[in-house]
N, C-alpha and C positions, 0 to 999 in steps of 0.2 A: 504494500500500500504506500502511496506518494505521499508524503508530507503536505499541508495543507499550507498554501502559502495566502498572507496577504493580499488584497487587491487596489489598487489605488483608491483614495476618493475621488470621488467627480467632481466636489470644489477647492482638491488639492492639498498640498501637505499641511501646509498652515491650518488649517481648519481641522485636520485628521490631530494634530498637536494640540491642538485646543483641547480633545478630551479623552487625548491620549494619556494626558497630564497625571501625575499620581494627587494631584487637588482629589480631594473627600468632596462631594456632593455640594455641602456645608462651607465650605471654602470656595468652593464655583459661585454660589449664591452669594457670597458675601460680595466677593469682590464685582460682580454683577449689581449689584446694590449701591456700589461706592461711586458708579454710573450714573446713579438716577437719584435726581433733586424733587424732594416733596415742599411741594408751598401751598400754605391756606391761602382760599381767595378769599382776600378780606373787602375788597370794593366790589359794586356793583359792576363794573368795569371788567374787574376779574373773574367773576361771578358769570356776565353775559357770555367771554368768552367760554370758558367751560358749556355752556347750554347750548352754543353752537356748535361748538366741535362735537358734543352729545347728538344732536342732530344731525350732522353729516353722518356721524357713522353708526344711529338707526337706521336713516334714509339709505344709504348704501347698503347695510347688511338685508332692505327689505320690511326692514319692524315698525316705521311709520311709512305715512302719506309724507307728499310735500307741502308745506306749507309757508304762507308768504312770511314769515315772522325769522324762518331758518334760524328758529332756536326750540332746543326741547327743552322744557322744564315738568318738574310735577309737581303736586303736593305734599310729597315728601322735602323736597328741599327748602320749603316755608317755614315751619317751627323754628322757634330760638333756639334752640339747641341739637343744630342741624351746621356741620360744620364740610365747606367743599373743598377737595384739595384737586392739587391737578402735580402731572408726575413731569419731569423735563428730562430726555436722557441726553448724557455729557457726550 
């Protein structure tokens, strides 16, 4: 019986190193995290963004209609104690 070899990746070695790494699961995730900035939207401003970008990507995935406002919101996001963040990857 032949020994079983290897086969290339199809997006290359770089990418096959990435998780070829002896990184623990836990350690992939971390430093995946060290990537990505969480901010509360504290203005209305920041707020509107967030309800449109929510609406581009219902309206794309199919989950709403179009409507003239191109912004989703609901009545979840109204109560005081209703806090909206948004994610920025570095």
């Amino acid at each position: 019986m032949s020994p079983v070899r290897a086969l290339p990746h199809p997006l290359g070695r770089a990418f096959q190193d990435q998780w070829d790494s002896e990184k623990s699961l836990a350690d992939r995730v971390a430093q995946l995290l060290d990537r990505i900035d969480y901010r509360q939207a504290e203005t209305d401003e920041q707020r509107e963004q967030i309800f449109r970008l929510r609406y581009h990507a219902y309206l794309r995935d199919g989950g709403i209609s179009p409507h003239p406002s191109r912004a989703f919101s609901d009545p979840y996001d109204q109560p005081g104690n209703v806090y909206l963040y948004g994610t920025i990857h570095r």
